[in-house]
N, C-alpha and C positions, 0 to 999 in steps of 0.2 A: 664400843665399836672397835673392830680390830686397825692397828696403827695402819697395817697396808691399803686396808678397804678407803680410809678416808686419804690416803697418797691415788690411788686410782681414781678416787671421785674429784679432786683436787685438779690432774691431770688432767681426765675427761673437761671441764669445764677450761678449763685454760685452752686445750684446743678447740673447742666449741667458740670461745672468746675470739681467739687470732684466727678461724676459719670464718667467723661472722665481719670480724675486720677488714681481711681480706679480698670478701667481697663487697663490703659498702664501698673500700678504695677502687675496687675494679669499677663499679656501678658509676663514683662520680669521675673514673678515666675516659670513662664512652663518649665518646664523638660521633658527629655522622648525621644523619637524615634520618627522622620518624616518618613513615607516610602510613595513614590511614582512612579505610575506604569507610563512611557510614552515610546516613539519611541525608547528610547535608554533601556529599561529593565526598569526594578527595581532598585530604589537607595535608600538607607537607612541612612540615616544623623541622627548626635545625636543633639539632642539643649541643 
């Protein structure tokens, strides 16, 4: 395998890593009110 191909694929996954990071931290920053309309009414949850 050529030395650059496996620095590119190296690369690639390291941003895929800290892109997948950065949104699990965003996911557990979220605040604020769920509301959801189904069979049973309305239910309003906080997160």
């Amino acid at each position: 395998m050529n030395r650059n191909l496996i620095f590119i694929v190296i690369g690639v996954l390291g941003i895929g890593a800290g892109a997948l990071g950065y949104w699990y931290y965003q996911e557990q920053q979220r605040s604020g009110v769920d509301i959801s309309i189904g069979p049973r009414g309305v239910t309003v949850q906080e997160r």
